[in-house]
MIGUGU-271600 format. One record per residue (C-alpha): residue number from 1; residue in three letters; x, y, z. Coordinates in steps of 0.25 Angstrom, whole numbers, plus 2048, in hexadecimal, padded with zeros to 3 digits. Example, Ala and Ser with C-alpha at 12.3 -4.5 7.8 and 13.67 -1.06 7.14 Angstrom:
2
+------+------+-----+-----+-----+
: resi : resn :   x :   y :   z :
+------+------+-----+-----+-----+
:    1 :  Ala : 831 : 7EE : 81F :
:    2 :  Ser : 837 : 7FC : 81D :
+------+------+-----+-----+-----+
REM end
This chain:
98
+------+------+-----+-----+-----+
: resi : resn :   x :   y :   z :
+------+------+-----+-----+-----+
:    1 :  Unk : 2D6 : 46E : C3E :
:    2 :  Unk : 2CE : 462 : C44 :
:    3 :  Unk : 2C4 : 45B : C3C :
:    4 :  Unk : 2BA : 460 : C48 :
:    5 :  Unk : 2BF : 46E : C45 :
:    6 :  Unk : 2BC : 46E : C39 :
:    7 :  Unk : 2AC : 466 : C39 :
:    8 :  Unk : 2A9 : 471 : C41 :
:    9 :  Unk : 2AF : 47D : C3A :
:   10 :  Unk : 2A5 : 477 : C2E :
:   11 :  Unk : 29A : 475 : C36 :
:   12 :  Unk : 29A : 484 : C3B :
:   13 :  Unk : 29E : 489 : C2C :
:   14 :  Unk : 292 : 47F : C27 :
:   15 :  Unk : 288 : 483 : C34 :
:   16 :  Unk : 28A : 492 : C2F :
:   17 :  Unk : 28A : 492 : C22 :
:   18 :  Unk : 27C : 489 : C23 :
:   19 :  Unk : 277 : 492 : C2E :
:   20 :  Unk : 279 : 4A0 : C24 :
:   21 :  Unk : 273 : 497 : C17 :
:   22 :  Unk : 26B : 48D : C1D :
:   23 :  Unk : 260 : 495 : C27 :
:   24 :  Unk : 25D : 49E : C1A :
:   25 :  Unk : 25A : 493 : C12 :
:   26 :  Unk : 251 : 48E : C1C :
:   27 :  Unk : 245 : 497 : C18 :
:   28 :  Unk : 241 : 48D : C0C :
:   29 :  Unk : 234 : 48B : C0C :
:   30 :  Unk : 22E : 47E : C13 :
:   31 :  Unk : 22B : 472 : C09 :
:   32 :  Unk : 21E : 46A : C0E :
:   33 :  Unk : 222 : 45F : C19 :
:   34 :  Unk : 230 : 467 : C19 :
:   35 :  Unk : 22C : 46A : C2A :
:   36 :  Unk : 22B : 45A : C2C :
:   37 :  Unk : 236 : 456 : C25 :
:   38 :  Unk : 23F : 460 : C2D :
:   39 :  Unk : 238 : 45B : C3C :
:   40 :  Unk : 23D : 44E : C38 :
:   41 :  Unk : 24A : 44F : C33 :
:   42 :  Unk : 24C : 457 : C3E :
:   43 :  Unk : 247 : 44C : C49 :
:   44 :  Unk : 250 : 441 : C41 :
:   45 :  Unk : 25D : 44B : C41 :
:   46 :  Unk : 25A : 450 : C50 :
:   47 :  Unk : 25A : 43F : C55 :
:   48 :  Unk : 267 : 43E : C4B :
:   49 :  Unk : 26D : 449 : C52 :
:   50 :  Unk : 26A : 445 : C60 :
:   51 :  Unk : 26D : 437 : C5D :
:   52 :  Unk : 27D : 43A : C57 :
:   53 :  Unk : 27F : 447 : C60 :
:   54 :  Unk : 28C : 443 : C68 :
:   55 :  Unk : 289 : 442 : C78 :
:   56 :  Unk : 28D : 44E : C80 :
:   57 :  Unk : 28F : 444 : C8D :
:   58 :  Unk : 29F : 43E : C8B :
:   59 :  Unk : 29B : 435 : C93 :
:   60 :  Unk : 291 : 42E : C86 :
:   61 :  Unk : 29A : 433 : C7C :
:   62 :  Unk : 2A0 : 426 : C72 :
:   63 :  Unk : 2AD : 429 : C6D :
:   64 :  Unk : 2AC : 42E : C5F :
:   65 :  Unk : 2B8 : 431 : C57 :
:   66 :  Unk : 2BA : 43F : C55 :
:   67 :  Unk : 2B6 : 43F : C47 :
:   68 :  Unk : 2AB : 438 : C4A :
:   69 :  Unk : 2A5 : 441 : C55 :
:   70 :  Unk : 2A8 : 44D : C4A :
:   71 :  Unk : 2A0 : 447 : C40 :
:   72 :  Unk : 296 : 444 : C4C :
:   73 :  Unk : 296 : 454 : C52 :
:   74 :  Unk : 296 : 458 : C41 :
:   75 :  Unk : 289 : 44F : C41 :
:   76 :  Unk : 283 : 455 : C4B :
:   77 :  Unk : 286 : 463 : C48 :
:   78 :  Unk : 280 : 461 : C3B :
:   79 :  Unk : 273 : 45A : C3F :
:   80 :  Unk : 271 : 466 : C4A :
:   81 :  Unk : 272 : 470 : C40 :
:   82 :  Unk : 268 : 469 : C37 :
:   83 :  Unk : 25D : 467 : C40 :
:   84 :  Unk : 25F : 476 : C43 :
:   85 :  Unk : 25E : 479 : C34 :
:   86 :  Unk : 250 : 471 : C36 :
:   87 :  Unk : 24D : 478 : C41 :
:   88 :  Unk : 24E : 485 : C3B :
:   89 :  Unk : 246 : 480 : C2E :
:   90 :  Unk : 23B : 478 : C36 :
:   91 :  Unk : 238 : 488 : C3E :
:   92 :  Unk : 239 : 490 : C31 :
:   93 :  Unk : 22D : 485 : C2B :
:   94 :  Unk : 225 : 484 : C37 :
:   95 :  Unk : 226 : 492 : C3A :
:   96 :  Unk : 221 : 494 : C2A :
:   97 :  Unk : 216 : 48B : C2C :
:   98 :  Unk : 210 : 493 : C37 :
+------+------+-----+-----+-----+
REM end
């Protein structure tokens, strides 16, 4: 098995054990200021994201060593899944707020 095989076999086994665990555990109650900090780590994690997120045009792609785009795609994958866990949290608070 690849090493590429096997970062995304853990991602997926990560992904779904976080998905059973992790959305339950979202229904804490908000601290104060909880809201704001999330609204800006989410902005500084989107532009992080855009910023290392690899180009689907071949044409601007710079060669990276396979390694390296792995690390680059776990990146990515990790930072998408965050923001939606703050997505998710940000809905639960301002939808409780209401």
């Amino acid at each position: 098995m690849e090493l590429k095989d096997v970062v995304l076999q853990t991602l997926n086994e990560l992904e779904n054990a976080v998905d059973e665990r992790g959305y339950q555990d979202i229904g804490i109650n908000a601290n104060a200021g909880e809201a704001e900090f999330l609204h800006a780590l989410k902005e500084r994690l989107f532009v992080l994201f855009e910023g290392i997120k690899p180009s689907s045009d071949d044409d601007e792609i710079i060669e990276i060593q396979t390694n390296d785009r792995v690390k680059l795609n776990m990146i990515c994958n990790f930072l998408q899944f965050q923001l939606a866990l703050i997505d998710a949290r940000l809905e639960l608070i301002e939808g409780s707020n209401k």
